[in-house]
Backbone as JSON Lines, residues from 0, in Angstrom:
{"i":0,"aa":"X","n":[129.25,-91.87,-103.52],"ca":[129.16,-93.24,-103.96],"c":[127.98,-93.91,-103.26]}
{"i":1,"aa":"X","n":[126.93,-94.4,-104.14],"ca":[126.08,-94.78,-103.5],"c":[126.06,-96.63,-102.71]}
{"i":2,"aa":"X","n":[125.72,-96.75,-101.31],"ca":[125.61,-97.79,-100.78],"c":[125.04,-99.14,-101.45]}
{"i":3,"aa":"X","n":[125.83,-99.95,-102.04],"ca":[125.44,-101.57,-102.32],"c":[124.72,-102.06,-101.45]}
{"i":4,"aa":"X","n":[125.28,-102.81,-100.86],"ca":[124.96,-103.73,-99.73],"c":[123.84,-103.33,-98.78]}
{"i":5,"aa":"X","n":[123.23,-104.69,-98.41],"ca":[121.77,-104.8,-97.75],"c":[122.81,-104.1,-96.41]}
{"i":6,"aa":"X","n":[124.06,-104.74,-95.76],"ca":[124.62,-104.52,-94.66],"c":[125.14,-103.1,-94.15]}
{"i":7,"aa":"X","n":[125.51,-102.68,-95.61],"ca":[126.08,-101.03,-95.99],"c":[124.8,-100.1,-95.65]}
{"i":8,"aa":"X","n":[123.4,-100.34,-96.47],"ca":[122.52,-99.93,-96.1],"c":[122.19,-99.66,-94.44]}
{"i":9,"aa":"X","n":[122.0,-100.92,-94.22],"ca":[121.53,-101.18,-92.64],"c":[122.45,-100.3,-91.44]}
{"i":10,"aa":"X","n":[123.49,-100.58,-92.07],"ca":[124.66,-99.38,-91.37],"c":[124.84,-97.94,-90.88]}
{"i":11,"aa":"X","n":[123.83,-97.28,-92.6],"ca":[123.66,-96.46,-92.7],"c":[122.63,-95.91,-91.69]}
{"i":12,"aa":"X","n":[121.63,-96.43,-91.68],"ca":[120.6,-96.22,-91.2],"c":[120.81,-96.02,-89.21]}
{"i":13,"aa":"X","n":[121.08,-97.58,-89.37],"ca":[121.42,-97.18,-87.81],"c":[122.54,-95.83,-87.47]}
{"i":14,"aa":"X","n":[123.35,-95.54,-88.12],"ca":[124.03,-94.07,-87.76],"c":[123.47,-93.24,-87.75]}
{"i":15,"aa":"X","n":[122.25,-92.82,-88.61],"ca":[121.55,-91.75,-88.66],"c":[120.71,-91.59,-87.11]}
{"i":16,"aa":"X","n":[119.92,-92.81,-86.73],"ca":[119.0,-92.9,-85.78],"c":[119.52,-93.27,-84.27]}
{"i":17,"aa":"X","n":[121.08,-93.75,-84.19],"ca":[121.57,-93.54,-83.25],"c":[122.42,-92.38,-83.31]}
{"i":18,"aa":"X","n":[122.61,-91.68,-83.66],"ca":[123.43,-89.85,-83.49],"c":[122.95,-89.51,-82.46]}
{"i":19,"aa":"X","n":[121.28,-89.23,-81.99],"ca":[120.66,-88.61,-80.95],"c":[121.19,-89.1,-79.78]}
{"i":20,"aa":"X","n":[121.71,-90.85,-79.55],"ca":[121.79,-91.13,-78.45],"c":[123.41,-91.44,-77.83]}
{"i":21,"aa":"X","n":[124.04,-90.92,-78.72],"ca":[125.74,-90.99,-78.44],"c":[125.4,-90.35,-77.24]}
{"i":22,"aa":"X","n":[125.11,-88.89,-76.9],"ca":[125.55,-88.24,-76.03],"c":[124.37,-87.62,-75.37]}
{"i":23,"aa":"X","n":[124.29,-87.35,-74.07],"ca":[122.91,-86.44,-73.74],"c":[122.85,-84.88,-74.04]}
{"i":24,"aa":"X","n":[123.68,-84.5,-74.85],"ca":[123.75,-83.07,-74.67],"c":[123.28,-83.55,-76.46]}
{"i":25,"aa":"X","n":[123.35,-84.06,-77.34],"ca":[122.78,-84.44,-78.45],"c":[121.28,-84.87,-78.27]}
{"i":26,"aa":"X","n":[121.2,-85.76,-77.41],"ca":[119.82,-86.04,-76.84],"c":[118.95,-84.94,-76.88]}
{"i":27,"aa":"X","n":[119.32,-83.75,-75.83],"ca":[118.77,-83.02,-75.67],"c":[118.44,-81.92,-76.42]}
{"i":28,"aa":"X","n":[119.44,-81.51,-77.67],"ca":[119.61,-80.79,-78.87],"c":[118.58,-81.21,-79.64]}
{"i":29,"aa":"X","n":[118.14,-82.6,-80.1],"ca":[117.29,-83.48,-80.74],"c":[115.62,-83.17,-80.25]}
{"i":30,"aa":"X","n":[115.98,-83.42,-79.0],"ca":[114.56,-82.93,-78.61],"c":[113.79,-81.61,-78.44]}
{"i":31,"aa":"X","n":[115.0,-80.6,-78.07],"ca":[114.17,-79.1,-78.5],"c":[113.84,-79.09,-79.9]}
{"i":32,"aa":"X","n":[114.83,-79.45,-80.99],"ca":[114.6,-79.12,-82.45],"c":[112.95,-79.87,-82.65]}
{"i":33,"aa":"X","n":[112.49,-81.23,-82.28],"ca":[111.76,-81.76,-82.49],"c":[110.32,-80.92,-81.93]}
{"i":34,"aa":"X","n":[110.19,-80.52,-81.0],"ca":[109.72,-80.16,-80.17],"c":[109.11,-78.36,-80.81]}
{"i":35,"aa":"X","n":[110.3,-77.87,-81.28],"ca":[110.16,-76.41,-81.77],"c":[109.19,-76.98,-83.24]}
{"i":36,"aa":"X","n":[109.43,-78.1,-83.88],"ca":[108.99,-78.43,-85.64],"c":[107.27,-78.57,-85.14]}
{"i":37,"aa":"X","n":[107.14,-79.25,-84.08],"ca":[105.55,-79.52,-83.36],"c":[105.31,-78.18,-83.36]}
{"i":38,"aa":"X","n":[105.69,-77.47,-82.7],"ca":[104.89,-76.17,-82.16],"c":[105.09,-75.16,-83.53]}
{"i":39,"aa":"X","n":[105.75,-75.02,-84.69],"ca":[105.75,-74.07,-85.6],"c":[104.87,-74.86,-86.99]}
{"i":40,"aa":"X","n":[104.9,-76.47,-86.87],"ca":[103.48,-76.76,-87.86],"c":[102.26,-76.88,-87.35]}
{"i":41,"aa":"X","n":[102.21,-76.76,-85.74],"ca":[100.85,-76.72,-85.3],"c":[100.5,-75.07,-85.69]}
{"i":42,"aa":"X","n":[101.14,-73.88,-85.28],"ca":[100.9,-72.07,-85.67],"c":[100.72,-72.35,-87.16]}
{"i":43,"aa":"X","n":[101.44,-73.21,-87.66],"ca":[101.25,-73.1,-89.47],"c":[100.03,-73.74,-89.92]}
{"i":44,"aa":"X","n":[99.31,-74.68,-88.94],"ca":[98.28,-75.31,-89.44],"c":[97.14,-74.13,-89.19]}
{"i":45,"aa":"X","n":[97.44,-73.43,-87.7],"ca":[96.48,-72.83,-86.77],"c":[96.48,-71.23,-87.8]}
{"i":46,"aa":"X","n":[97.34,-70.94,-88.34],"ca":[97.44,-69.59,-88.83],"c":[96.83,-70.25,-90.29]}
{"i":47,"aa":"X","n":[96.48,-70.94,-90.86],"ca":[95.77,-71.34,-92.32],"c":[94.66,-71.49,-92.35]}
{"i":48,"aa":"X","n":[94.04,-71.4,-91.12],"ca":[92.35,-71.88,-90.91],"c":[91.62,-70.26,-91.22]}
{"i":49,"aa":"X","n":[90.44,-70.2,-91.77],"ca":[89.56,-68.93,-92.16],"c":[89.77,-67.94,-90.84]}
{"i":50,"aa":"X","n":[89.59,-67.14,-90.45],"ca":[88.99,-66.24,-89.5],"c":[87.84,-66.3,-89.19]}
{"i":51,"aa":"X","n":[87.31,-65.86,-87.81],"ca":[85.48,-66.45,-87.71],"c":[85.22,-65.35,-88.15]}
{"i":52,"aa":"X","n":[83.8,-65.5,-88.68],"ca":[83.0,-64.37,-89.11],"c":[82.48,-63.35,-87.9]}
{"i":53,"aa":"X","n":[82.48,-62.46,-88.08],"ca":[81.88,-61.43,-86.92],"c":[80.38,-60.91,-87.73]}
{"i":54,"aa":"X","n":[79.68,-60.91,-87.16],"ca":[78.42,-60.09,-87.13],"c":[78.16,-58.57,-86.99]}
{"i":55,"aa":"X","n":[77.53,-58.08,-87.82],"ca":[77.43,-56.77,-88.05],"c":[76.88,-56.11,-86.92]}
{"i":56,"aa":"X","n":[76.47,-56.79,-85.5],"ca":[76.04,-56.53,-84.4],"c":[77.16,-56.56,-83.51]}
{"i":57,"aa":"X","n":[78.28,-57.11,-83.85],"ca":[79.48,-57.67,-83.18],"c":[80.47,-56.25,-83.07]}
{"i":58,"aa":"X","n":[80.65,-55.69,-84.05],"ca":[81.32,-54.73,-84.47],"c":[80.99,-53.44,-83.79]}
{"i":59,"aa":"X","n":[82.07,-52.58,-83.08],"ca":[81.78,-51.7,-82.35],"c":[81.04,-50.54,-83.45]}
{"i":60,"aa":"X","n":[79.95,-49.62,-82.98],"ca":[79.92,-48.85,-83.77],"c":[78.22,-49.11,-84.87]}
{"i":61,"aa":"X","n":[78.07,-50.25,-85.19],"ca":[77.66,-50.92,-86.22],"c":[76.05,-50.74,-85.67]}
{"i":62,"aa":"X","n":[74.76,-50.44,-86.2],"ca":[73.9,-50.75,-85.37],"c":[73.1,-51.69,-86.6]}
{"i":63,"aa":"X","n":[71.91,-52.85,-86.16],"ca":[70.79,-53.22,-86.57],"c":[69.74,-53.18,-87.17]}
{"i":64,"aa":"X","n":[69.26,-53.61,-87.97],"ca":[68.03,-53.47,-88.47],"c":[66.85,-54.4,-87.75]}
{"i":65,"aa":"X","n":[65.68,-54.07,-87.38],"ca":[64.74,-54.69,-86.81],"c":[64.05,-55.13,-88.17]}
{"i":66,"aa":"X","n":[63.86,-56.79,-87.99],"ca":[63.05,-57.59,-88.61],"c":[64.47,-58.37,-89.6]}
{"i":67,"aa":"X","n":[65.55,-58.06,-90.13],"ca":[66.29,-58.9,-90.86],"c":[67.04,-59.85,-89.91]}
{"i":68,"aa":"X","n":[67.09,-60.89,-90.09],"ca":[67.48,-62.32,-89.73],"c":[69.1,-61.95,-89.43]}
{"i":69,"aa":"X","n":[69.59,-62.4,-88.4],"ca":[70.87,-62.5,-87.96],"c":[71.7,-63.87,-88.48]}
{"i":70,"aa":"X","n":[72.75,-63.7,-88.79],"ca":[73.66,-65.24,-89.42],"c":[73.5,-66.24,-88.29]}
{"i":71,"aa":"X","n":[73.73,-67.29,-88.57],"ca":[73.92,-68.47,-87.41],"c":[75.32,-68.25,-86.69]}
{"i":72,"aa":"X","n":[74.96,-68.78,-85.47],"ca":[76.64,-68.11,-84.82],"c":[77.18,-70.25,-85.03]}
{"i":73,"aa":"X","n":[78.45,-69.6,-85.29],"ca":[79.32,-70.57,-85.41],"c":[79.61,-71.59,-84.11]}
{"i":74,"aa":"X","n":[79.39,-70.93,-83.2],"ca":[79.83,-71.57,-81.75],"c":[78.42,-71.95,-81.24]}
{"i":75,"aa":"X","n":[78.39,-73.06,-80.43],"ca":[77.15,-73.78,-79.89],"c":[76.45,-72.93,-78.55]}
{"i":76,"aa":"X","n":[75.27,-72.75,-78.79],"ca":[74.77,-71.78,-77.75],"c":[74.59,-72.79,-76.12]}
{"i":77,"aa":"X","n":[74.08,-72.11,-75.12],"ca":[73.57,-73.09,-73.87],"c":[71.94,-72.98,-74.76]}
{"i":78,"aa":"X","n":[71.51,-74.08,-74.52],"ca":[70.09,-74.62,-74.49],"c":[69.42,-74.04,-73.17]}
{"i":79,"aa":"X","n":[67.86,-73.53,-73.32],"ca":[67.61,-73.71,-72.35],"c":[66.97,-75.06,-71.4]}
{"i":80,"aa":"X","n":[66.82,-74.79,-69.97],"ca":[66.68,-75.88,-69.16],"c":[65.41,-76.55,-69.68]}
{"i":81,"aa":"X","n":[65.73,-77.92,-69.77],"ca":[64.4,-78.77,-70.04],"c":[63.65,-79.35,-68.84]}
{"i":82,"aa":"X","n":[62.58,-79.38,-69.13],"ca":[61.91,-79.69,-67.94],"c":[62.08,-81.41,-67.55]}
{"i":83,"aa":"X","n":[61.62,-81.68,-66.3],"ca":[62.03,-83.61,-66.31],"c":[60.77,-84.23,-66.73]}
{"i":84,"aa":"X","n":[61.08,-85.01,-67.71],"ca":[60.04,-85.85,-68.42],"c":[59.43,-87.02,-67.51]}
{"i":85,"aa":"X","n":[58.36,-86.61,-66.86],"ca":[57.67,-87.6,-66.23],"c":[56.21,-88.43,-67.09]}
{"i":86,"aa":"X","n":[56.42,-89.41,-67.29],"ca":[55.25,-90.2,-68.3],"c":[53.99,-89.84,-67.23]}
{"i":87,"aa":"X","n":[53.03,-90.18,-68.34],"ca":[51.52,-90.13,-67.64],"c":[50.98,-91.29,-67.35]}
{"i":88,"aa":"X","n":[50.42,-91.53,-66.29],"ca":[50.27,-92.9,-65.59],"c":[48.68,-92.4,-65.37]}
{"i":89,"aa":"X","n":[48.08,-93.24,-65.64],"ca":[46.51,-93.74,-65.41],"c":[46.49,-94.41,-64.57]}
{"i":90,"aa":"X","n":[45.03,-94.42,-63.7],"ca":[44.91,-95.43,-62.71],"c":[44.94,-97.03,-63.4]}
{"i":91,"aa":"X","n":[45.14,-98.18,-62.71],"ca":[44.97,-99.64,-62.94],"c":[43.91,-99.56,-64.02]}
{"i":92,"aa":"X","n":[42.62,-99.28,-62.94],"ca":[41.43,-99.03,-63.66],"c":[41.11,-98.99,-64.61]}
{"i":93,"aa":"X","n":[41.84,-98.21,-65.54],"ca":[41.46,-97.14,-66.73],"c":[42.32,-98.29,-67.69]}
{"i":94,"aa":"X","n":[42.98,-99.62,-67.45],"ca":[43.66,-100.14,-68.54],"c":[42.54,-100.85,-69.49]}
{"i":95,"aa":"X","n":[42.39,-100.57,-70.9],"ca":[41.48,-100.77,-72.19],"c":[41.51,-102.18,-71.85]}
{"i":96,"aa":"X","n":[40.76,-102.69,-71.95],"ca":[40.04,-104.31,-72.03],"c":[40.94,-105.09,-73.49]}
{"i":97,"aa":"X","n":[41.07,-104.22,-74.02],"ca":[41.46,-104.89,-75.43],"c":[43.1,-104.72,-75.36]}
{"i":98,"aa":"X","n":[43.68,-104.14,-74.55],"ca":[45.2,-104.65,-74.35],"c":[45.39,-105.63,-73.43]}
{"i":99,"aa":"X","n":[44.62,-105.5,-72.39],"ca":[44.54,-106.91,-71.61],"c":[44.39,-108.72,-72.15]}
{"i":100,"aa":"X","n":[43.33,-108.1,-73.37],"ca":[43.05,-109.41,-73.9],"c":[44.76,-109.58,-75.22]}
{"i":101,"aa":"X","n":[44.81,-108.76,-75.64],"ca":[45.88,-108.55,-76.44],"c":[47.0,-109.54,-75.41]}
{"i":102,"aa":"X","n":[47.36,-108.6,-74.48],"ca":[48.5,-109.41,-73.39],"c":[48.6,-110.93,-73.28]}
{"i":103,"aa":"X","n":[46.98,-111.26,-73.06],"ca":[46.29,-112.42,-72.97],"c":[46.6,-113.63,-73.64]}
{"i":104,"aa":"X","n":[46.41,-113.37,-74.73],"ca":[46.26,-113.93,-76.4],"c":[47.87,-114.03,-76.73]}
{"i":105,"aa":"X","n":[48.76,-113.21,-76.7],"ca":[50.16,-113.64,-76.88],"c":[50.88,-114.12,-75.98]}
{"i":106,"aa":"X","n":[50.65,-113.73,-75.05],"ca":[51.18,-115.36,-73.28],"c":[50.94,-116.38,-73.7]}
{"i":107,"aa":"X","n":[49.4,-116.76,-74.38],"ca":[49.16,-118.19,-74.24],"c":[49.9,-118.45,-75.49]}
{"i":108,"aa":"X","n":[50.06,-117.86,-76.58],"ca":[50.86,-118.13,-78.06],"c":[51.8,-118.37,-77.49]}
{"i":109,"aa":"X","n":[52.71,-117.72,-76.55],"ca":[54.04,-117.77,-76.35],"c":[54.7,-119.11,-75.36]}
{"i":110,"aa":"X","n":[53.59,-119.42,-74.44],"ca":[53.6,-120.69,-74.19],"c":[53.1,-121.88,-74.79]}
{"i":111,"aa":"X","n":[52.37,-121.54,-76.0],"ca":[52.09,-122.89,-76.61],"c":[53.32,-123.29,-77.77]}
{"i":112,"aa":"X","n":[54.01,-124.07,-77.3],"ca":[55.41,-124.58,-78.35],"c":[55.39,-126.5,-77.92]}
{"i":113,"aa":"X","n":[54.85,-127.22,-78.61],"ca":[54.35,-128.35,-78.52],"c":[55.55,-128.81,-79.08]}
{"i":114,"aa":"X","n":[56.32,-130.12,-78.27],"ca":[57.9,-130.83,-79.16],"c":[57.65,-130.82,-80.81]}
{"i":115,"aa":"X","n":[58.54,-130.46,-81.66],"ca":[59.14,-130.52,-82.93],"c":[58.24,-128.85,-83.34]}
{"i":116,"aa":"X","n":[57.88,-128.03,-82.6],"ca":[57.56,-126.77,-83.5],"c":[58.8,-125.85,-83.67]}
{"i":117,"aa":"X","n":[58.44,-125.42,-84.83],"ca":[60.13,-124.7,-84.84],"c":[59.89,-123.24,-84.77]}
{"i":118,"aa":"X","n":[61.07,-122.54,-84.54],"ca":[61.08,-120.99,-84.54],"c":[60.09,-120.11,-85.3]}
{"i":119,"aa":"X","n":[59.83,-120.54,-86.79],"ca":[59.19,-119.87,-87.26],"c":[57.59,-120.08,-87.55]}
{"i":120,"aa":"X","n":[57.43,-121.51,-86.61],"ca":[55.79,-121.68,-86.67],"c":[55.53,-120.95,-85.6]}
{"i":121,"aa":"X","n":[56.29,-121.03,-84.39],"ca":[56.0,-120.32,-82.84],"c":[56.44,-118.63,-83.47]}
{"i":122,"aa":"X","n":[56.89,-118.13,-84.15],"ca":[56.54,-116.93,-84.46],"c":[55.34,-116.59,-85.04]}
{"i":123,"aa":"X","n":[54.97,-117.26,-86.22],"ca":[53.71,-116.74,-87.0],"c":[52.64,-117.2,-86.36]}
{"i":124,"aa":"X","n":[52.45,-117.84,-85.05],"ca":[51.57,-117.91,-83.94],"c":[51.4,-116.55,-83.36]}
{"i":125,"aa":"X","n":[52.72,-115.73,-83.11],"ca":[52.87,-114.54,-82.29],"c":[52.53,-113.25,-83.1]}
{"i":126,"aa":"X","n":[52.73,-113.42,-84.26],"ca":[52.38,-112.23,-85.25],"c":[51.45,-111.7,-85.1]}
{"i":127,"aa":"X","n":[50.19,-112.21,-85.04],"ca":[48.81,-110.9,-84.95],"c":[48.52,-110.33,-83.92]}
{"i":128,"aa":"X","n":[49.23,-110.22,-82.55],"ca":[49.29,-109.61,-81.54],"c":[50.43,-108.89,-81.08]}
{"i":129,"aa":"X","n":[51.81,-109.0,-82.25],"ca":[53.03,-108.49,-81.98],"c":[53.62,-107.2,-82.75]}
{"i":130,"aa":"X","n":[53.87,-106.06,-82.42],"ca":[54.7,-105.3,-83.35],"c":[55.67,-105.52,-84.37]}
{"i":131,"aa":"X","n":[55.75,-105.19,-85.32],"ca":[56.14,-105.41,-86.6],"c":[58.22,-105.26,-86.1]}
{"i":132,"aa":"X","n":[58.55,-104.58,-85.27],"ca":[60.06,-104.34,-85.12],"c":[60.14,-105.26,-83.84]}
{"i":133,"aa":"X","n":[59.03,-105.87,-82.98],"ca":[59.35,-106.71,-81.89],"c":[59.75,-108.26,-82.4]}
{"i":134,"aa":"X","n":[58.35,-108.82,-83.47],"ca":[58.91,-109.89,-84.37],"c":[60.12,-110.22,-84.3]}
{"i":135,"aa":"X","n":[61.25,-109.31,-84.89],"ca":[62.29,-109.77,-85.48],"c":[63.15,-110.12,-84.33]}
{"i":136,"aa":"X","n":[62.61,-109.6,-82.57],"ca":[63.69,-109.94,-82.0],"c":[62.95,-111.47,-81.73]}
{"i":137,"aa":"X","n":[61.89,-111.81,-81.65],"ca":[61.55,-112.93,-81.26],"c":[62.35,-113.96,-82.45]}
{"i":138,"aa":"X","n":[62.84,-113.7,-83.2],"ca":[63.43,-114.51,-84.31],"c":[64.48,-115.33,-83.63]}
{"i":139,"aa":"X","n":[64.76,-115.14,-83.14],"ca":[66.08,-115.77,-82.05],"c":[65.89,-116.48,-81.09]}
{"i":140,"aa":"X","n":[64.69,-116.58,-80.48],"ca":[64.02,-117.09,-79.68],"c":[64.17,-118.57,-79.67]}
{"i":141,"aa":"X","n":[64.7,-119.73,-79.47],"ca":[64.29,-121.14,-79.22],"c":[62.99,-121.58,-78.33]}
{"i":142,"aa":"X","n":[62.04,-121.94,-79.17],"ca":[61.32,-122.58,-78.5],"c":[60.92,-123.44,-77.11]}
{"i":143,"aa":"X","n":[61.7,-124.39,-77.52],"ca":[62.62,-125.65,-76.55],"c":[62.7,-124.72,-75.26]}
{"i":144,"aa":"X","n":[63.39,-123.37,-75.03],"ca":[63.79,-122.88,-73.9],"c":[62.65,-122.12,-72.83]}
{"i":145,"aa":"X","n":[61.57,-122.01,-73.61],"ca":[60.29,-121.56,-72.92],"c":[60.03,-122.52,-71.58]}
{"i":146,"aa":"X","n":[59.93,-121.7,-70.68],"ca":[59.89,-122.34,-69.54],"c":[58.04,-122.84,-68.58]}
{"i":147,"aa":"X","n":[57.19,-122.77,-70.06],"ca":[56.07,-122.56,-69.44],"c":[55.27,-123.31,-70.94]}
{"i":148,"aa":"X","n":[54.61,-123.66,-70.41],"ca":[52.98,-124.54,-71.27],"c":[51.87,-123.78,-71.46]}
{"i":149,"aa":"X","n":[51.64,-123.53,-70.59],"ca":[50.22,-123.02,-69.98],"c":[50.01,-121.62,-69.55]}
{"i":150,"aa":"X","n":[49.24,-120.96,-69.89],"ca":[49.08,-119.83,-69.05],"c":[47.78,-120.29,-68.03]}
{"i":151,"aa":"X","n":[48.22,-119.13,-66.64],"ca":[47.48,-119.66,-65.66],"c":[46.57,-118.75,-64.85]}
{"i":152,"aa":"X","n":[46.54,-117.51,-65.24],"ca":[45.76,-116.94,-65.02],"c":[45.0,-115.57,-66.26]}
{"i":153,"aa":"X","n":[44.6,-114.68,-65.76],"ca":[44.25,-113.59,-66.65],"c":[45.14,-112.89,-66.43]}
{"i":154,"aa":"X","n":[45.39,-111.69,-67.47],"ca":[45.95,-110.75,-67.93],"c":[45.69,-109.48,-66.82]}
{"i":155,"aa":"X","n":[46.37,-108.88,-65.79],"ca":[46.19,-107.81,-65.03],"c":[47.22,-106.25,-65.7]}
{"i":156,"aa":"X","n":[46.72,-105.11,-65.47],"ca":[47.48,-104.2,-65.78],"c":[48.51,-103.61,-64.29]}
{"i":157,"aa":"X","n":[49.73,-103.27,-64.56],"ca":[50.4,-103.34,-63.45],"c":[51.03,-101.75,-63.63]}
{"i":158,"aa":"X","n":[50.78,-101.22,-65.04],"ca":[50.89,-100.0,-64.86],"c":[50.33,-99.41,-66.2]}
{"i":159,"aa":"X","n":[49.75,-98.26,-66.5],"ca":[48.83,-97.75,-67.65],"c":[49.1,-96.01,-68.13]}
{"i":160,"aa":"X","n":[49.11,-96.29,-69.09],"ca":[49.79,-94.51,-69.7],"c":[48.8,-94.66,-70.75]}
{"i":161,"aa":"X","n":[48.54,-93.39,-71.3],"ca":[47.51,-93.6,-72.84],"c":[47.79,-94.21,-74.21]}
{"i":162,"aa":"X","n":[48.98,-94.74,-73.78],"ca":[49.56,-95.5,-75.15],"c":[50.01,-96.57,-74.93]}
{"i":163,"aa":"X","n":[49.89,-97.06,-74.01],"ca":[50.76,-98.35,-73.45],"c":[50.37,-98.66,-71.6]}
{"i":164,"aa":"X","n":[50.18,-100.1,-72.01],"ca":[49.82,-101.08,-70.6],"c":[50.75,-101.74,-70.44]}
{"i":165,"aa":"X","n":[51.8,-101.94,-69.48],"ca":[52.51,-103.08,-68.8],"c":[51.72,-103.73,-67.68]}
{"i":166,"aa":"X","n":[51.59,-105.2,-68.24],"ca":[50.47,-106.22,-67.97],"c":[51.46,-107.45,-67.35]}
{"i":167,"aa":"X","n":[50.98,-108.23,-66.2],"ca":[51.62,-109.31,-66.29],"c":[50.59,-110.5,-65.75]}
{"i":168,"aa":"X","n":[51.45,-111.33,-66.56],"ca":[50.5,-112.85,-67.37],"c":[50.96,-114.07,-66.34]}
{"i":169,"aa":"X","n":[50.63,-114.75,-65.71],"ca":[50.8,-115.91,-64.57],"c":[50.57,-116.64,-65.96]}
{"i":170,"aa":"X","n":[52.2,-117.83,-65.74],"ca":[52.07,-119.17,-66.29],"c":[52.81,-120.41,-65.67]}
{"i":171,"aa":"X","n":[52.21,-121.35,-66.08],"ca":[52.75,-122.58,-65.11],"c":[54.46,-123.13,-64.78]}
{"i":172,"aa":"X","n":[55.4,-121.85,-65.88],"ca":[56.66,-121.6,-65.25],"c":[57.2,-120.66,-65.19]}
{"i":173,"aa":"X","n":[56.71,-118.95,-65.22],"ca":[57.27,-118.2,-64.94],"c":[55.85,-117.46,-64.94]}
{"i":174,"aa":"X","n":[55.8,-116.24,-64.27],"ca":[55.19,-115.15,-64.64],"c":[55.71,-113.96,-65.5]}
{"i":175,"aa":"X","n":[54.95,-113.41,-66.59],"ca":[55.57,-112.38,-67.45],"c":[55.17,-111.15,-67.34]}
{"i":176,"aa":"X","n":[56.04,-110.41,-67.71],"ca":[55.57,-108.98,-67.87],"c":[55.47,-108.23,-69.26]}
{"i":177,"aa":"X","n":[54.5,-108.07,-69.76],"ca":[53.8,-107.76,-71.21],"c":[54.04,-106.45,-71.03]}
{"i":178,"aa":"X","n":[54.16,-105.94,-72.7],"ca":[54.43,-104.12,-72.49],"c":[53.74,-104.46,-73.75]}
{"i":179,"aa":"X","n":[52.17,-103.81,-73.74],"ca":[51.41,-103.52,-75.1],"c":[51.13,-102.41,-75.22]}
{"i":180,"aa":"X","n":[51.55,-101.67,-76.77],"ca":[51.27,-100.22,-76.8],"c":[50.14,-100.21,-78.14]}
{"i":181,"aa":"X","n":[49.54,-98.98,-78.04],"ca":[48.66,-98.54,-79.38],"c":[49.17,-98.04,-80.38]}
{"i":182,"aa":"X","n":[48.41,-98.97,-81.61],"ca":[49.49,-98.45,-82.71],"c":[48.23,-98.51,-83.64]}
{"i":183,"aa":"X","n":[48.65,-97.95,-85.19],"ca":[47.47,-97.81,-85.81],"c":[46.88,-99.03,-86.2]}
{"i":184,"aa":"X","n":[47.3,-100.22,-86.33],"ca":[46.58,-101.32,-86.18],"c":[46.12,-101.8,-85.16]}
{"i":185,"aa":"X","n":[45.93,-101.52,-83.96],"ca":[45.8,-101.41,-82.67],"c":[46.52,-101.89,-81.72]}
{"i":186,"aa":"X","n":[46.04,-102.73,-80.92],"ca":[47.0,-103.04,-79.41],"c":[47.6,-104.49,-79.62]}
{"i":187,"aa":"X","n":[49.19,-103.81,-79.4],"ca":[50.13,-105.09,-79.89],"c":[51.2,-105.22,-79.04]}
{"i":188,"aa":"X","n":[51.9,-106.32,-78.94],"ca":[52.88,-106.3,-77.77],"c":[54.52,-105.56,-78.26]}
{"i":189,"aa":"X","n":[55.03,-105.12,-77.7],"ca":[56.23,-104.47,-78.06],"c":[57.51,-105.14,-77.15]}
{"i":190,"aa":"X","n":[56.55,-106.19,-76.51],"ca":[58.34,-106.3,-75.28],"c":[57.74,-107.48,-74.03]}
{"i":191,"aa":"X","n":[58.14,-107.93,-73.55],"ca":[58.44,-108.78,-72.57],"c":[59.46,-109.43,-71.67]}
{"i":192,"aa":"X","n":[59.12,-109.3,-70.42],"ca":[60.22,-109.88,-69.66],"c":[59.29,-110.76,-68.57]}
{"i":193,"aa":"X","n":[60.67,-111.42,-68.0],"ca":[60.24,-112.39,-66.7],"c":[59.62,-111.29,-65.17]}
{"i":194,"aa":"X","n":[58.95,-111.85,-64.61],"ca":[58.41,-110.46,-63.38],"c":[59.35,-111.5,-62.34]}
């Protein structure tokens, strides 16, 4: 006879899900059975998967042919050791005149933000000396928060690799640190911070 009632239902239910806990020797009956269903659908999952392939080199007995290509092995090999990547540093000296002036030329853009200029006039000020993926972070940038007017001195290189000068720019409220690299339109800024 099947159960009416929302209460008959509810009844039901709780008998089923309290059985385990009448007694601990039920308890414990409950939990091997549970316990054995884990471990015989995990072998049932583990016994359904392909077999790995073995290699005709793998196989006792079996020999090679020189020059035919071996299969890819399924399992990830060790890499060998890489060497430590140390960048190439040029003397001061050797930093190109034309990233300096580059450095130069976007300090003073970056401090010139005169009251009511907005984000996107003080960007397209910065554009012809800026990388095309640096732009977009300057997009966020408030003007208003620039802590400087003026630049106050020249452009020095503070460290030099063949693709890139980190330069820093003296201005009348912070000093910066310029990172201009070579690109095929030439020397453009990629980055800046406070020194």
């Amino acid at each position: 006879m099947p159960i009416r009632s929302p209460r008959g239902r509810a009844a039901a239910y709780r008998a089923v899900w309290t059985w385990p806990l009448r007694t601990p020797l039920r308890l414990g009956a409950t939990v091997v059975v549970v316990l054995a269903l884990a471990v015989l659908v995990s072998l049932a999952t583990g016994g359904l998967r392909a077999p790995a392939q073995t290699s005709a080199a793998d196989r006792p007995g079996a020999t090679t042919t020189t020059g035919a290509r071996a299969p890819a092995s399924p399992t990830p090999t060790a890499l060998p050791p890489v060497a430590a990547l140390t960048p190439t540093t040029l003397p001061l000296s050797a930093a190109p005149a034309e990233a300096l002036q580059v450095a130069q030329n976007w300090a003073t853009a970056w401090a010139t933000h005169p009251e009511g200029m907005t984000n996107q006039q003080w960007v397209d000020a910065l554009i012809p000396w800026t990388t095309p993926e640096y732009v977009g972070t300057l997009t966020g940038v408030d003007p208003a928060n620039i802590p400087a007017t003026t630049v106050t001195g020249p452009a020095r290189a503070l460290q030099v690799s063949p693709a890139s000068v980190t330069t820093e720019v003296p201005t009348d409220g912070v000093t910066l640190q310029v990172t201009v690299v070579d690109t095929e339109a030439g020397w453009r800024v990629a980055g800046y911070d406070r020194a």
